[in-house]
N, C-alpha and C positions, 0 to 999 in steps of 0.2 A: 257654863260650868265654872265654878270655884277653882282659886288656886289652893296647893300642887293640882296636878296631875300625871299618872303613870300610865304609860300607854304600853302594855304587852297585848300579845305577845308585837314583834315587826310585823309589819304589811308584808313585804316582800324581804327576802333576800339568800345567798347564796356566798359562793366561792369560786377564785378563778384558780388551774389548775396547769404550769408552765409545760409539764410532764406529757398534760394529756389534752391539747390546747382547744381539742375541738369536742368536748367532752362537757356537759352542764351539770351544776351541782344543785340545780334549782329545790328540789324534793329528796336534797337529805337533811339528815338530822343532825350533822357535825356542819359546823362553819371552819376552816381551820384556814391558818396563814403560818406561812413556812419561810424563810429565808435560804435554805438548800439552795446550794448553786443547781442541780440537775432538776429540783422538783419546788419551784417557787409558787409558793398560795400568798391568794390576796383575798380578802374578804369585803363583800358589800351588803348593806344592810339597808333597810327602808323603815321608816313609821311616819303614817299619813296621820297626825295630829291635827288637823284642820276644826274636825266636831269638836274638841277639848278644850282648844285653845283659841280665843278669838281674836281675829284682826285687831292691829289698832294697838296690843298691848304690848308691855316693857317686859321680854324675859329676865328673869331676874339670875336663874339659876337653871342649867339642864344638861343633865348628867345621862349618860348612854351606860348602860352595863349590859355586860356578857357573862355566861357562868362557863367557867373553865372548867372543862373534866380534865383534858390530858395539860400538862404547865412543865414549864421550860424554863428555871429561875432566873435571874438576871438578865431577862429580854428586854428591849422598848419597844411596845407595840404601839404606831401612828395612829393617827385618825385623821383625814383627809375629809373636806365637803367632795361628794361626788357631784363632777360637774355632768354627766350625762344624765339627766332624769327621767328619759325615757326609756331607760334601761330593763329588760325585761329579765324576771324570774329565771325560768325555763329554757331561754335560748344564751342566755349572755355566757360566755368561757374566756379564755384567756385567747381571742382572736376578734370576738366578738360581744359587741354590749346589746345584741337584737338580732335576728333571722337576718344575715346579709349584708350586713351595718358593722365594720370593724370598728374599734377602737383607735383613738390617734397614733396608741404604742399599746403592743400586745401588753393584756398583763393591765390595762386602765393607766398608764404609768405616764399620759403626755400630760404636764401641769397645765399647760395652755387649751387643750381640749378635755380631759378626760379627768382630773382634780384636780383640786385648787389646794395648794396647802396654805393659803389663809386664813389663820385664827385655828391651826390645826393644833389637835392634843397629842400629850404621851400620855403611855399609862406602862412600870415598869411590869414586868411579869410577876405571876403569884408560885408559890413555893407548894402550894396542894392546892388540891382541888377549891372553888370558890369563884366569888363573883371579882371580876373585875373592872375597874366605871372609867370613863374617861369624860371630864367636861366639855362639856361642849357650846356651852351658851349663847356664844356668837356667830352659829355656827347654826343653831337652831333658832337664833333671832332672824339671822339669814335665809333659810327657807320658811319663815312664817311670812315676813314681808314680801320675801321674791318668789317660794315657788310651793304659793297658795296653801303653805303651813306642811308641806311635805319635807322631811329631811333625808336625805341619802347622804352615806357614811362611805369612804373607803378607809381598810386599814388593812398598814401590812406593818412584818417584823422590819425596824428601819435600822438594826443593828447589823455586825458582821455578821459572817458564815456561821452557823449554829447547829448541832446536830439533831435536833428533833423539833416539832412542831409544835404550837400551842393549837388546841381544840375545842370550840366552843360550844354550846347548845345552839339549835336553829329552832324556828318558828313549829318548825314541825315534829320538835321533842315531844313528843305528846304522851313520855310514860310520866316524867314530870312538868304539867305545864307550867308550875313556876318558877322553872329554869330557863326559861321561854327568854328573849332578849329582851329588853325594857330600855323607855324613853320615861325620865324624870324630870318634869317642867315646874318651877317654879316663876308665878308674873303678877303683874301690878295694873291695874286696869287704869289709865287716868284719869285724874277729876276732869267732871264738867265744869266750865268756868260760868258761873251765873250773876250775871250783872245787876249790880245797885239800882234798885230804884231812886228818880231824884222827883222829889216832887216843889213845883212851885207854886 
């Protein structure tokens, strides 16, 4: 396939919930991340761009967006590479990232096991509803070379205490799927180097 490509809606993804720690958000339609001290959300996101985009190539450009229904103005929301990649849909919460399998630090929160904030993004909050994108380039150069063209995303508010939530559409919006989350890749395929004939 041709560059761009956009890959909606996400493969997987969900929200971790500090409030309700043993609780999965796998099959809702809100992703949200919260900074509340009593009720802390983090959100993880997946897109398995592997058919799109092939090995070998130079990302040039790859931008993550989410579409905000609920917004919280002057927030900074992170984006972290998720280092667990085997993290599953359905079971992972804010205790666990799979059936029986904790996290380094409840919440995804150890950088050593659980993200990496290397080559991590901000993306300031929006003032109404809309999409908001965070780059990610290196971040998705990084899981095409290392983990077979799969990206996983963490993102929380990385600001102070704040009264309300930012909320996002999930994979399973399905009254508009084009609110659905999206991966935007931009890349360069590189030449073949084809040697001189020398004739004598």
């Amino acid at each position: 396939m041709a560059s761009p490509q956009t890959i909606q809606p996400s493969t997987i993804d969900t929200y971790l919930r500090s409030a309700a720690p043993d609780s999965a958000y796998g099959s809702s339609q809100a992703l949200n991340v919260s900074p509340l001290d009593t009720d802390l959300k983090h959100l993880l996101v997946s897109f398995d761009f592997s058919a799109s985009v092939p090995s070998g190539v130079t990302i040039t450009l790859a931008t993550l967006s989410l579409y905000a229904n609920t917004v919280t103005a002057g927030r900074t929301i992170g984006c972290s590479r998720l280092r667990r990649t085997d993290w599953v849909e359905t079971e992972a919460n804010w205790n666990l990232y799979k059936a029986a399998t904790n996290w380094g630090t409840a919440g995804a929160l150890n950088t050593s096991t659980d993200h990496d904030t290397t080559d991590g993004a901000d993306s300031a909050s929006l003032s109404e509803a809309g999409w908001q994108a965070w780059t990610v380039t290196a971040q998705a150069q990084y899981a095409r070379d290392t983990v077979a063209g799969i990206a996983h995303f963490f993102l929380r508010d990385t600001g102070a205490t704040a009264t309300a939530p930012q909320a996002y559409r999930s994979r399973e919006y399905t009254v508009i799927t084009a609110n659905c989350p999206k991966l935007y890749i931009e890349y360069t395929v590189p030449s073949t180097f084809i040697p001189k004939c020398v004739f004598f």
